[in-house]
N, CA and C atoms of all chains as a GROMACS GRO file, in nm:
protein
  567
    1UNK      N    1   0.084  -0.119   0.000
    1UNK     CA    2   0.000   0.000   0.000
    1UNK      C    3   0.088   0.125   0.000
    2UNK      N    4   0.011   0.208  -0.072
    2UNK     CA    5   0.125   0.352  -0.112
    2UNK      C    6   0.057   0.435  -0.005
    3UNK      N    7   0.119   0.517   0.114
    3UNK     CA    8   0.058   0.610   0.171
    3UNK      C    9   0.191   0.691   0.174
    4UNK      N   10   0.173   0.853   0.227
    4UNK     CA   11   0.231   0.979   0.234
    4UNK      C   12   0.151   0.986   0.422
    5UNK      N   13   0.253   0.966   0.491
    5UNK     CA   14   0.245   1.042   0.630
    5UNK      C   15   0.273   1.153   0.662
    6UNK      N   16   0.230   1.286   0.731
    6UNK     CA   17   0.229   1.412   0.735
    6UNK      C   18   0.201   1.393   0.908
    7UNK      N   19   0.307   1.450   0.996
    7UNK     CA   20   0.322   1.448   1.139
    7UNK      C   21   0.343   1.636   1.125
    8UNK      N   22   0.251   1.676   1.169
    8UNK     CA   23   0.206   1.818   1.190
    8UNK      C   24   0.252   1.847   1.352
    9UNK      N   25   0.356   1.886   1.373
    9UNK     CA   26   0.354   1.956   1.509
    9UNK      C   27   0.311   2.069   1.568
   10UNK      N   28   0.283   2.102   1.667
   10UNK     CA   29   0.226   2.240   1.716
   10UNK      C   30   0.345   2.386   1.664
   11UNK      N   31   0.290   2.425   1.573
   11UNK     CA   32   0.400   2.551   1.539
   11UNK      C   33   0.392   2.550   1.364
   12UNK      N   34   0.534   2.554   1.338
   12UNK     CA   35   0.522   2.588   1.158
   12UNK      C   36   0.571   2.432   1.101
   13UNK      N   37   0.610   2.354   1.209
   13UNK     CA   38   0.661   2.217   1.122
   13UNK      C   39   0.570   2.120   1.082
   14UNK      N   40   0.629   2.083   0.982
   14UNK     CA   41   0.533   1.947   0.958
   14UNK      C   42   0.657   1.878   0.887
   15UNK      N   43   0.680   1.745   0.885
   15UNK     CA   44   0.728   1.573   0.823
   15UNK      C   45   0.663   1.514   0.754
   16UNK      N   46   0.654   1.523   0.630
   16UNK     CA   47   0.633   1.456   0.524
   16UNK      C   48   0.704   1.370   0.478
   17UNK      N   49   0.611   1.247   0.472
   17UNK     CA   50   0.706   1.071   0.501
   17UNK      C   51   0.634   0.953   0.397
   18UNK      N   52   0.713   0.942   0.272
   18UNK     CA   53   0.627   0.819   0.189
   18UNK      C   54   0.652   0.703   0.218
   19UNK      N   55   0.550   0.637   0.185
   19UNK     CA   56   0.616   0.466   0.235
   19UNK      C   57   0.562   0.369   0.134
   20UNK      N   58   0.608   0.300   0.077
   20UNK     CA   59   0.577   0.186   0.018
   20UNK      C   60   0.586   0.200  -0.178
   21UNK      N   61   0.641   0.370  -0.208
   21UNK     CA   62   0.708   0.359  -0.328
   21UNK      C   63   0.794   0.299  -0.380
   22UNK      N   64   0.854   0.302  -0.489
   22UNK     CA   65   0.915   0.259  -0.536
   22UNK      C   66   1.060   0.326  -0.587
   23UNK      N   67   1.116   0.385  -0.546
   23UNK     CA   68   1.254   0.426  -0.603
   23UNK      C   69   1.253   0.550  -0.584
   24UNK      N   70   1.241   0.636  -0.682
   24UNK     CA   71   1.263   0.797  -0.693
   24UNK      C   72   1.076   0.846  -0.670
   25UNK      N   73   1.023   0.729  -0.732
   25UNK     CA   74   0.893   0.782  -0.750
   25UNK      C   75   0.812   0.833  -0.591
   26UNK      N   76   0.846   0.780  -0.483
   26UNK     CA   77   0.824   0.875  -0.380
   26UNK      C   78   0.819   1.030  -0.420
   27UNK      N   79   0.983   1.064  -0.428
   27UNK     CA   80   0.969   1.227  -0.462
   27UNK      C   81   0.873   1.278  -0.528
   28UNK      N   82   0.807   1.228  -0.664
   28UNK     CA   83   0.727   1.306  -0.741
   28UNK      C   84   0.549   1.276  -0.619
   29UNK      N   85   0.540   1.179  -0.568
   29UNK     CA   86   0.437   1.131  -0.514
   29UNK      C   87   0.399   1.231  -0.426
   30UNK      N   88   0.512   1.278  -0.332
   30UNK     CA   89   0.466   1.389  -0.191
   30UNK      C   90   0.479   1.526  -0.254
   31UNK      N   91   0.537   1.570  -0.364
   31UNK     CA   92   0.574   1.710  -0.388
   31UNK      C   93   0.444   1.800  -0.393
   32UNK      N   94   0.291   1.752  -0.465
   32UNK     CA   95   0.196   1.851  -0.414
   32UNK      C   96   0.200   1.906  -0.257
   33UNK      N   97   0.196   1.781  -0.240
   33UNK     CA   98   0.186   1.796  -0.041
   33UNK      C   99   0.224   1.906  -0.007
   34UNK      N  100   0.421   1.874  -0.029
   34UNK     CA  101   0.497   1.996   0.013
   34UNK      C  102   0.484   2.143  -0.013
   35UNK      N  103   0.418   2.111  -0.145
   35UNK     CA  104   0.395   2.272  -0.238
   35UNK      C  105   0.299   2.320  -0.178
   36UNK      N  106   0.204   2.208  -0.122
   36UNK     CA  107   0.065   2.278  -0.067
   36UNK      C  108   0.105   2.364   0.068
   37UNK      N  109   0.161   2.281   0.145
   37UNK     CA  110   0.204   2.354   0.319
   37UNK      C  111   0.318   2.433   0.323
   38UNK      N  112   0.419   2.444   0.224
   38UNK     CA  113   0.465   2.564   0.243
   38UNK      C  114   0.599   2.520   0.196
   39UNK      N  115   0.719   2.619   0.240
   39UNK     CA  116   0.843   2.555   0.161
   39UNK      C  117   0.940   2.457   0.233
   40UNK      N  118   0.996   2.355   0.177
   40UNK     CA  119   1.080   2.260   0.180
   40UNK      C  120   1.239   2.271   0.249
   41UNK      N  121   1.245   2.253   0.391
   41UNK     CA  122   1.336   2.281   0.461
   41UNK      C  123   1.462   2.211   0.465
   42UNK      N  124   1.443   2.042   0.405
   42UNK     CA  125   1.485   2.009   0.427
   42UNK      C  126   1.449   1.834   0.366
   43UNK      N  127   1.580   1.798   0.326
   43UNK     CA  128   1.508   1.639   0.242
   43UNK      C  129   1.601   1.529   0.291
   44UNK      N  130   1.582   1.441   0.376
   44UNK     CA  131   1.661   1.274   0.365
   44UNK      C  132   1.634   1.164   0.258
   45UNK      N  133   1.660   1.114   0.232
   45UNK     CA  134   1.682   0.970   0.138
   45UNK      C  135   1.687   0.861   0.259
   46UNK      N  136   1.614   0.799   0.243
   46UNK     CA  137   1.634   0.638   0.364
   46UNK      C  138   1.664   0.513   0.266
   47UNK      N  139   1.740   0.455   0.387
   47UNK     CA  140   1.780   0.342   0.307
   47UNK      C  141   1.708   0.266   0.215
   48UNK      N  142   1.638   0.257   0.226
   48UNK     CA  143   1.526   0.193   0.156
   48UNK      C  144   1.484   0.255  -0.042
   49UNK      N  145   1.521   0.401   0.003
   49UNK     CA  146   1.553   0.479  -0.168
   49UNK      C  147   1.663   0.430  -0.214
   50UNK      N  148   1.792   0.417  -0.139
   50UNK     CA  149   1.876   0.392  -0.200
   50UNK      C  150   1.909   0.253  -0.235
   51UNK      N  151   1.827   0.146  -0.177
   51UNK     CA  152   1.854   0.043  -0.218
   51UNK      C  153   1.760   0.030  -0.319
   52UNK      N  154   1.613   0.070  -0.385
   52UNK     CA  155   1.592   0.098  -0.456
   52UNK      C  156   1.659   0.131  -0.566
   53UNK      N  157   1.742   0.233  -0.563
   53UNK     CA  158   1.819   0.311  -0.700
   53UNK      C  159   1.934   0.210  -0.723
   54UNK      N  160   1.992   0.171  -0.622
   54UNK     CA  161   2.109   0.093  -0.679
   54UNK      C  162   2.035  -0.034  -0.758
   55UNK      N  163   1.895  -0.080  -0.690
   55UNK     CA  164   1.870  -0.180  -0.765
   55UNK      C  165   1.822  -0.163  -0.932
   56UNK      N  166   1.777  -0.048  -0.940
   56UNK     CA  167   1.765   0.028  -1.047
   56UNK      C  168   1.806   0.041  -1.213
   57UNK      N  169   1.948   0.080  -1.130
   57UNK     CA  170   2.021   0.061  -1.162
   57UNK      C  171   2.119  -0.014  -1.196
   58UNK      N  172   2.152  -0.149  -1.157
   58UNK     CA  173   2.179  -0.240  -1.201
   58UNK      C  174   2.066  -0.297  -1.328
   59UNK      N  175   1.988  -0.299  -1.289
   59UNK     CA  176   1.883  -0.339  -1.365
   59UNK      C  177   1.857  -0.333  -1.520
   60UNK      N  178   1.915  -0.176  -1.512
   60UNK     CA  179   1.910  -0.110  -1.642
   60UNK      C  180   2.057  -0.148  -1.764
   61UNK      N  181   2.172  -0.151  -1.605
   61UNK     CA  182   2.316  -0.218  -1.656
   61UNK      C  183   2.302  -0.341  -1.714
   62UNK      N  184   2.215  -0.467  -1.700
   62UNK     CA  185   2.194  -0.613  -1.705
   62UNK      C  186   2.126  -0.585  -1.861
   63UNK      N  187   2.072  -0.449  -1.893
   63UNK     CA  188   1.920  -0.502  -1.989
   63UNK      C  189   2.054  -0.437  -2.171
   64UNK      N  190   2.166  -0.331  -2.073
   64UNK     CA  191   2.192  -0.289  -2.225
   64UNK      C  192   2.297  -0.384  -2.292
   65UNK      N  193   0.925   0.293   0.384
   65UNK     CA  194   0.946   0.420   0.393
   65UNK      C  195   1.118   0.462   0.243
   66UNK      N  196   1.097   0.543   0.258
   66UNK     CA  197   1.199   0.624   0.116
   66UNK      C  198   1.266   0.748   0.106
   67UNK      N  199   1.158   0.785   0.203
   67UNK     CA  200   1.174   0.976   0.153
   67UNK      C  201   1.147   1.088   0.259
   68UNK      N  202   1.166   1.157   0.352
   68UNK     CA  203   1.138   1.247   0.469
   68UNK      C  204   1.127   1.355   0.432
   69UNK      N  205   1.086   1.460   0.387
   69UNK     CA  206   1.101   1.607   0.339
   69UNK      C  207   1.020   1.689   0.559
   70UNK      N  208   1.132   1.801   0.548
   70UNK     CA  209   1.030   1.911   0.663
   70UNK      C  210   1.021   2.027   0.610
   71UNK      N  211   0.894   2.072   0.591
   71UNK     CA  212   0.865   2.151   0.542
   71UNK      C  213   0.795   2.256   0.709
   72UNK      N  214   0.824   2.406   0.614
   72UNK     CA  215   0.781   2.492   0.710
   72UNK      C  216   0.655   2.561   0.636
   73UNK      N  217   0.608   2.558   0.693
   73UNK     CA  218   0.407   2.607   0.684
   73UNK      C  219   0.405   2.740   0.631
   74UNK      N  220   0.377   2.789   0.499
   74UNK     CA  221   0.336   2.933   0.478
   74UNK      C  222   0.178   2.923   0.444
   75UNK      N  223   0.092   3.024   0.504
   75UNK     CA  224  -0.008   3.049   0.498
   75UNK      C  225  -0.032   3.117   0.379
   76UNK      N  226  -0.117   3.054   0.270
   76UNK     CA  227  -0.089   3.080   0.135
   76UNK      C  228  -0.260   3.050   0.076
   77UNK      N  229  -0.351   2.952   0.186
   77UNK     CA  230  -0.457   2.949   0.150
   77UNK      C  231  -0.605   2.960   0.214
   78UNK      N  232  -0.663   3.079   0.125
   78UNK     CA  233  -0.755   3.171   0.268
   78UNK      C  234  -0.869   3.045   0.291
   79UNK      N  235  -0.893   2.945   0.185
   79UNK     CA  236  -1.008   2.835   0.223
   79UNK      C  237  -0.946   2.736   0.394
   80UNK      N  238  -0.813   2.671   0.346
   80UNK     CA  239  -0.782   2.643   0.477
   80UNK      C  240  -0.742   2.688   0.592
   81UNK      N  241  -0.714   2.853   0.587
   81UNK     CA  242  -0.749   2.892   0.706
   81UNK      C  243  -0.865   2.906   0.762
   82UNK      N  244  -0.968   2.923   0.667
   82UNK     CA  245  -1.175   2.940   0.699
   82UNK      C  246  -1.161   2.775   0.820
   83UNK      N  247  -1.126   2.702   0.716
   83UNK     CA  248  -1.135   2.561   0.812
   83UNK      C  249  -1.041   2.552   0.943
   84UNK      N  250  -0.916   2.616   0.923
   84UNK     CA  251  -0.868   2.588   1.046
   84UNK      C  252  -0.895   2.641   1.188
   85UNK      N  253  -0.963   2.811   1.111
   85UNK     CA  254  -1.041   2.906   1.239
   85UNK      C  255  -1.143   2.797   1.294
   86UNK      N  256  -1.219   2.715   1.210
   86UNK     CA  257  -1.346   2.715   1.234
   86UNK      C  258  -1.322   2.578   1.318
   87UNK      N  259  -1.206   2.505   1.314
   87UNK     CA  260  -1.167   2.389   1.381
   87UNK      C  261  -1.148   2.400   1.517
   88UNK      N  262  -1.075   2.562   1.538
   88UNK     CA  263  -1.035   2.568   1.686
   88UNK      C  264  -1.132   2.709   1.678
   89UNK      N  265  -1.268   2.699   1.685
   89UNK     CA  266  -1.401   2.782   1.732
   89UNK      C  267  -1.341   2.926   1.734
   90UNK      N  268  -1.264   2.967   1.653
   90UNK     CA  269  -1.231   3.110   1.629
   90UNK      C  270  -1.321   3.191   1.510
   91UNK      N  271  -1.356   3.298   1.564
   91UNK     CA  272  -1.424   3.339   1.447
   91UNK      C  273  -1.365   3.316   1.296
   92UNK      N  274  -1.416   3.351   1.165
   92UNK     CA  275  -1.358   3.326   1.084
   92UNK      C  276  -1.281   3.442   1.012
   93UNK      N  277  -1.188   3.452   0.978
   93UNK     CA  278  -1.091   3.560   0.922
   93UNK      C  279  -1.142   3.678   0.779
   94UNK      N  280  -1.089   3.796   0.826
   94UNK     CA  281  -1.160   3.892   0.738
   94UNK      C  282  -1.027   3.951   0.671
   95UNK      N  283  -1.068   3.950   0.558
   95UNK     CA  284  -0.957   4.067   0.489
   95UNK      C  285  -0.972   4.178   0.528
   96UNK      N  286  -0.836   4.258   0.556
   96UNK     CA  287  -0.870   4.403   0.574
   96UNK      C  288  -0.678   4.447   0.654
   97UNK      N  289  -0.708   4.559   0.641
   97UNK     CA  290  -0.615   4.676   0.703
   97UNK      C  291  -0.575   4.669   0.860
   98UNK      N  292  -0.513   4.608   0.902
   98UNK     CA  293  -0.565   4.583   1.096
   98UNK      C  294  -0.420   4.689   1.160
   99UNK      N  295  -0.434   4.694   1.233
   99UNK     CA  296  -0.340   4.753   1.360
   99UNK      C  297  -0.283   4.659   1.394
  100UNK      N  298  -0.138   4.691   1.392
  100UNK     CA  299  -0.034   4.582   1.487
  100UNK      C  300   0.056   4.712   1.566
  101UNK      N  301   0.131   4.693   1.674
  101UNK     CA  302   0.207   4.728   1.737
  101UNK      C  303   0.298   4.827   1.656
  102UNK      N  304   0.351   4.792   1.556
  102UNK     CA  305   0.444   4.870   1.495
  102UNK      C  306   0.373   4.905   1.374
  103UNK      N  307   0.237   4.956   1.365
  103UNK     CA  308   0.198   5.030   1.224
  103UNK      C  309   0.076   4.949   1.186
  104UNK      N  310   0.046   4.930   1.026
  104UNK     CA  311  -0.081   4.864   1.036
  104UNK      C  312   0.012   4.737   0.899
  105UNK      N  313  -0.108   4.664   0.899
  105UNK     CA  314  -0.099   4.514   0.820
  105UNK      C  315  -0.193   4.478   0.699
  106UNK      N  316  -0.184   4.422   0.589
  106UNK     CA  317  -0.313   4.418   0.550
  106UNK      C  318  -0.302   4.242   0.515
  107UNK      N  319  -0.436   4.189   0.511
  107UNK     CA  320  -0.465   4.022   0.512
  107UNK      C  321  -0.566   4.018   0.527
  108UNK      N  322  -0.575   3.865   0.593
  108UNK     CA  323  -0.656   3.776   0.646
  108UNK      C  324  -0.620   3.784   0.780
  109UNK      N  325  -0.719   3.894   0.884
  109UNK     CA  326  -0.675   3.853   0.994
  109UNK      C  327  -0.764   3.781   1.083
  110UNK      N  328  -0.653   3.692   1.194
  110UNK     CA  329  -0.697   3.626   1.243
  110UNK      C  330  -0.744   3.671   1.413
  111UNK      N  331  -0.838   3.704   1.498
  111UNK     CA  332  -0.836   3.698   1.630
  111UNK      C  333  -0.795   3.591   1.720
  112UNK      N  334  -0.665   3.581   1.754
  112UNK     CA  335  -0.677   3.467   1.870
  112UNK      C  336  -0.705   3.471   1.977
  113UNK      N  337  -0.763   3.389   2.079
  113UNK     CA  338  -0.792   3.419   2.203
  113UNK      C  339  -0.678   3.501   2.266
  114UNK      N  340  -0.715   3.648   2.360
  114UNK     CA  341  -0.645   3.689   2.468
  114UNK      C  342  -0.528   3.756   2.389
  115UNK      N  343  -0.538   3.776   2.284
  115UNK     CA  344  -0.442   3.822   2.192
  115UNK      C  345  -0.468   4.050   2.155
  116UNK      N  346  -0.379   4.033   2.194
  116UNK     CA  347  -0.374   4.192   2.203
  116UNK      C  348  -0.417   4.234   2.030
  117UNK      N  349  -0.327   4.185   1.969
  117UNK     CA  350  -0.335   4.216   1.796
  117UNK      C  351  -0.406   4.111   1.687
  118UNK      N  352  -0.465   4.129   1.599
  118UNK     CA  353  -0.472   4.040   1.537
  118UNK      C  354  -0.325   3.959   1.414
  119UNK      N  355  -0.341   3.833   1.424
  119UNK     CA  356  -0.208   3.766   1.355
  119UNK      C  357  -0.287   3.821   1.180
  120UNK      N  358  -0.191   3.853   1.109
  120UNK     CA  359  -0.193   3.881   0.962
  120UNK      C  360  -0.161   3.814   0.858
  121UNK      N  361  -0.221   3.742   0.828
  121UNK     CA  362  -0.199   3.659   0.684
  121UNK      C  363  -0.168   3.692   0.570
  122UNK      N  364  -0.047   3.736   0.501
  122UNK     CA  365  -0.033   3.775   0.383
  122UNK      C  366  -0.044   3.614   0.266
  123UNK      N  367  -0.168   3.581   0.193
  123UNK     CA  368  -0.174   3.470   0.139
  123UNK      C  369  -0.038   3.495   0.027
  124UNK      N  370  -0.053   3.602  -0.035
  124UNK     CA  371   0.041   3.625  -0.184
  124UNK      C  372   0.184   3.576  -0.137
  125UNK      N  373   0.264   3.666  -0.015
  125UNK     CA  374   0.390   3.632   0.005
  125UNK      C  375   0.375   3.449   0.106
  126UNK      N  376   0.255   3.452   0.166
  126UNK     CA  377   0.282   3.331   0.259
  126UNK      C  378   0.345   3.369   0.411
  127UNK      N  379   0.383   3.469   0.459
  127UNK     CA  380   0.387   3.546   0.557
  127UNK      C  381   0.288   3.580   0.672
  128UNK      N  382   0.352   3.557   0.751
  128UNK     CA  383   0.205   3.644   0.883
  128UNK      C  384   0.318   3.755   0.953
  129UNK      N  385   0.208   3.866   0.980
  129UNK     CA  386   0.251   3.924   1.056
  129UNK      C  387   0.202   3.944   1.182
  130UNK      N  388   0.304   3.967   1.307
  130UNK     CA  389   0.210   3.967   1.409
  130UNK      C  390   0.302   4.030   1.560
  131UNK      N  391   0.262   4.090   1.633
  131UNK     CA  392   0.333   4.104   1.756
  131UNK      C  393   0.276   4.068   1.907
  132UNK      N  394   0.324   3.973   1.946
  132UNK     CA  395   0.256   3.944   2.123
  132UNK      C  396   0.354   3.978   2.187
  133UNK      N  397   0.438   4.048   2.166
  133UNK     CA  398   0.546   4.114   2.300
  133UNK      C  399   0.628   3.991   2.349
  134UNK      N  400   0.666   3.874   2.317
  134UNK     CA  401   0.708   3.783   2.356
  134UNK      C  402   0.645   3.659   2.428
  135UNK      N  403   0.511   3.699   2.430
  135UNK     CA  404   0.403   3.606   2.504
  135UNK      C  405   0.344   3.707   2.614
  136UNK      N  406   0.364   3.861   2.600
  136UNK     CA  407   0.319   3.908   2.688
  136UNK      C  408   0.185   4.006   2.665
  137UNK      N  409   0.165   3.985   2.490
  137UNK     CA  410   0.042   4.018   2.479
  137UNK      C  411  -0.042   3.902   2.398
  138UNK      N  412  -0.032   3.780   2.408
  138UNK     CA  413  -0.050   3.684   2.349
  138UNK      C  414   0.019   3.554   2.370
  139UNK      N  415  -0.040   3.426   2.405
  139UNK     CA  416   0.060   3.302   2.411
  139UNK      C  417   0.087   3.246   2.306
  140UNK      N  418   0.199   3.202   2.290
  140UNK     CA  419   0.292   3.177   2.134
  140UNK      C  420   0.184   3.038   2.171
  141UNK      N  421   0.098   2.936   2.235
  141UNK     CA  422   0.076   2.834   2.230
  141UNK      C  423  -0.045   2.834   2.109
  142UNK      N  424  -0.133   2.963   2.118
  142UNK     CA  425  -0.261   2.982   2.070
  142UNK      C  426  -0.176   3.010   1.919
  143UNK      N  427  -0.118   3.078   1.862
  143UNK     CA  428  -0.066   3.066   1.733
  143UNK      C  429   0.015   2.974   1.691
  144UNK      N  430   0.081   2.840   1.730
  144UNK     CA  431   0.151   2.721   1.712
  144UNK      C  432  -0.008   2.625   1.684
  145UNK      N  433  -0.110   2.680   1.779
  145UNK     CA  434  -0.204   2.579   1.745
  145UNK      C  435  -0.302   2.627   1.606
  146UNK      N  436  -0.324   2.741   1.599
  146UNK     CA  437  -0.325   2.817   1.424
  146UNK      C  438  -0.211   2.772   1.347
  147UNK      N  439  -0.119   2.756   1.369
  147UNK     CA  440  -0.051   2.725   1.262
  147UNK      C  441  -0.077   2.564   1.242
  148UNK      N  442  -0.043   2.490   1.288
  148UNK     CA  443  -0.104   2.295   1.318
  148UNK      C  444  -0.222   2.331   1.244
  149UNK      N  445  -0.326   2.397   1.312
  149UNK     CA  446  -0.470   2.342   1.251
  149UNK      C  447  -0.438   2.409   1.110
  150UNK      N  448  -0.367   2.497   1.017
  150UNK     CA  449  -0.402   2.539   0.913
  150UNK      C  450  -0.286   2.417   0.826
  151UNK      N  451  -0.222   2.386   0.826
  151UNK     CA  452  -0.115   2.264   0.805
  151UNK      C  453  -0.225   2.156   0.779
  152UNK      N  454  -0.306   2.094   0.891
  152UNK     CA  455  -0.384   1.985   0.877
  152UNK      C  456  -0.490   2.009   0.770
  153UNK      N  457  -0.551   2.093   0.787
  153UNK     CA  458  -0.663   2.134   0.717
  153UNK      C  459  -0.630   2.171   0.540
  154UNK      N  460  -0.477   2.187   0.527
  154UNK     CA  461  -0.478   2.251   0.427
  154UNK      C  462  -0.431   2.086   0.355
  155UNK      N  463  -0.342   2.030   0.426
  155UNK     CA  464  -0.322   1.926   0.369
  155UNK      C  465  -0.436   1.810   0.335
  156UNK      N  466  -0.525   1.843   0.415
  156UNK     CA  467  -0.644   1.765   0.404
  156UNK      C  468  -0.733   1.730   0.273
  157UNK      N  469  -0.709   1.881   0.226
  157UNK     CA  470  -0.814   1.989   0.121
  157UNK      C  471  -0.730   1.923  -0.010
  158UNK      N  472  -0.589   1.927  -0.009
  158UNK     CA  473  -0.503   1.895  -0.129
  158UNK      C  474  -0.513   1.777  -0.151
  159UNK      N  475  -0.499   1.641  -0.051
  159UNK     CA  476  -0.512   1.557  -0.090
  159UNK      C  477  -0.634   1.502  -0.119
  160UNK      N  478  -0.732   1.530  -0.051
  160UNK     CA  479  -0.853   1.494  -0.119
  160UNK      C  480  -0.886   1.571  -0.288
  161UNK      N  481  -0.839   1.680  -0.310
  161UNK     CA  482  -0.843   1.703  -0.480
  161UNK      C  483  -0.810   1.626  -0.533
  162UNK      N  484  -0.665   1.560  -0.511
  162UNK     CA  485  -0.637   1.472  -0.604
  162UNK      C  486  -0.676   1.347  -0.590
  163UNK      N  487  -0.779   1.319  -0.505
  163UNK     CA  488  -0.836   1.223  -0.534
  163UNK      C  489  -0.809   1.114  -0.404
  164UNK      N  490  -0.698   1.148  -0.336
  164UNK     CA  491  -0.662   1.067  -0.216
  164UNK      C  492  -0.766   1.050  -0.104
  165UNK      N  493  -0.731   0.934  -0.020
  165UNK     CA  494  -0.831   0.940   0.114
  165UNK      C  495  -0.765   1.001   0.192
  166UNK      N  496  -0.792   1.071   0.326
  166UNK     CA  497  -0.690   1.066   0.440
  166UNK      C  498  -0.760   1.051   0.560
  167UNK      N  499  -0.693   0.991   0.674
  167UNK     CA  500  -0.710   0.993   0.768
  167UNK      C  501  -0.652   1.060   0.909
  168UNK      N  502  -0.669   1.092   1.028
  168UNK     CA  503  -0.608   1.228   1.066
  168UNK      C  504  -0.609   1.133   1.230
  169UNK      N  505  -0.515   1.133   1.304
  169UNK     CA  506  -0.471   1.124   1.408
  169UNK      C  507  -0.402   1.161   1.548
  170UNK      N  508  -0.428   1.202   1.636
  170UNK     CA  509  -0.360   1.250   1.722
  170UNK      C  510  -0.270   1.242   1.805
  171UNK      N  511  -0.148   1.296   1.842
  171UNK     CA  512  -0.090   1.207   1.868
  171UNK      C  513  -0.003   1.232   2.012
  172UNK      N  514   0.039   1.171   2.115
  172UNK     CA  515   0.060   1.224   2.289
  172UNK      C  516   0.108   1.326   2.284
  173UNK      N  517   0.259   1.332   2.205
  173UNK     CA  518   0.329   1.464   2.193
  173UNK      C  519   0.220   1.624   2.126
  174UNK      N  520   0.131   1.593   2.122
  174UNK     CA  521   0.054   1.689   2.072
  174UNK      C  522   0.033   1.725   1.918
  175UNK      N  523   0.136   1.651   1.810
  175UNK     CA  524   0.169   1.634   1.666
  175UNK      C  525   0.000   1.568   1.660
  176UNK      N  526  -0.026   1.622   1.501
  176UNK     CA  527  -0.122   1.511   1.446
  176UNK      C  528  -0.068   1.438   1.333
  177UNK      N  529  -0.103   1.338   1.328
  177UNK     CA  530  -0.081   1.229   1.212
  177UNK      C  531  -0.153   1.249   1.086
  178UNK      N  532  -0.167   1.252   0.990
  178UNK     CA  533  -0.219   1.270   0.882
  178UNK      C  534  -0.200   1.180   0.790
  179UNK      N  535  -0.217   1.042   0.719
  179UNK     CA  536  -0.221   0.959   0.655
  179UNK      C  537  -0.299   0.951   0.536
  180UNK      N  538  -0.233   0.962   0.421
  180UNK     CA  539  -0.270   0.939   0.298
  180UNK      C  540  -0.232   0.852   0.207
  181UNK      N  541  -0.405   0.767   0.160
  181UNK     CA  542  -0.406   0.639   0.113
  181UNK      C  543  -0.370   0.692  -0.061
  182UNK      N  544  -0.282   0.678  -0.134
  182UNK     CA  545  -0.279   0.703  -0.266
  182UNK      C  546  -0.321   0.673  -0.327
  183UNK      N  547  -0.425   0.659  -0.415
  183UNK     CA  548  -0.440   0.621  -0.589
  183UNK      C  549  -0.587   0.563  -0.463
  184UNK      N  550  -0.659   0.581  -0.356
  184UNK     CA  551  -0.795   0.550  -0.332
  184UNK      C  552  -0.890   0.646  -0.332
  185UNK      N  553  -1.034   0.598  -0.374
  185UNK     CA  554  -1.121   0.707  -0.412
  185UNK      C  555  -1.216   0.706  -0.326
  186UNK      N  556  -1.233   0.664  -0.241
  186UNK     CA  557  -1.320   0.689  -0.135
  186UNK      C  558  -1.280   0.721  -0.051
  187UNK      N  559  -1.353   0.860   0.027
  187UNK     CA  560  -1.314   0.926   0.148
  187UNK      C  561  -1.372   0.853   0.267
  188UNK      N  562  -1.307   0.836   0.341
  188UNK     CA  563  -1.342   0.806   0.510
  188UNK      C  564  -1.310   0.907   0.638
  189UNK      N  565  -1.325   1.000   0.617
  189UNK     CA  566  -1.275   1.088   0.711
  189UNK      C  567  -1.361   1.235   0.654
   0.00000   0.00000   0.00000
């Protein structure tokens, strides 16, 4: 299941958190979100993207 | 999980502030010219409880303006909780356009949860 978590704290912050994408496609998935609440302070990659991309990427190395 | 973005909240939309006043029983916000401490403002202003000035919403820049003297004409708690409820509410509004569900949670530390089901078309909340 694809969801976008949004942890709103008391004040100006909020955490915007995808789970269950697939690679890069997270990023394009939450960016309304972000655009909607305001500007972008700040971005991590979790392990989980990057093992994505490397797998990716191999992937694409195997096919040419 | 993949991806963490923190984003900081600009007040940019006068529909989800209507909802967020109306969440925490504040009247609802008027455009206009208001008085602040150092001169005047023009917006969406907001009355918060016990609040000397009204807080100023500039939607165009995304800006508020506002002065409580440090908490001494106003508690920074009552505008942290305007800012939360307009965050929830606004995110609420976006993802349901595009079609998403969400669901909204509360949470000990005082944060709310906000959960959005992607690519589902029925609302539950």
């Amino acid at each position: 299941m694809k969801t976008i978590e949004i942890i709103i704290s008391p004040g100006s912050e909020s955490r915007v958190e995808t789970k269950g994408f697939a690679g890069s496609a997270c990023r394009d998935a939450s960016r309304f979100l972000e655009l909607a609440l305001g500007k972008a302070t700040s971005e991590s990659l979790t392990a989980e993207f990057h093992e994505a991309y490397t797998h990716d990427q191999n992937h694409l190395e195997q096919e040419k | 999980m993949s991806h963490i973005v923190t984003v900081e909240t600009e007040i940019r939309d006068a529909a989800a502030l209507n909802s967020a006043c109306r969440r925490l029983g504040l009247s609802l916000p008027t455009h206009e010219t208001a008085q602040v401490f150092s001169g005047e403002a023009t917006g969406y202003c907001v009355r918060l409880p016990d609040w000397r000035y009204p807080v100023v919403c500039d939607t165009e820049s995304g800006r508020i303006r506002f002065d409580n003297f440090e908490g001494r004409w106003g508690a920074q708690r009552e505008l942290d909780r305007l800012m939360q409820a307009y965050a929830c509410e606004r995110a609420k509004l976006e993802a349901r356009r595009n079609g998403h569900t969400v669901t909204e949670q509360p949470l000990a530390d005082g944060s709310i949860k906000l959960t959005v089901h992607v690519g589902e078309l029925h609302e539950d909340d």
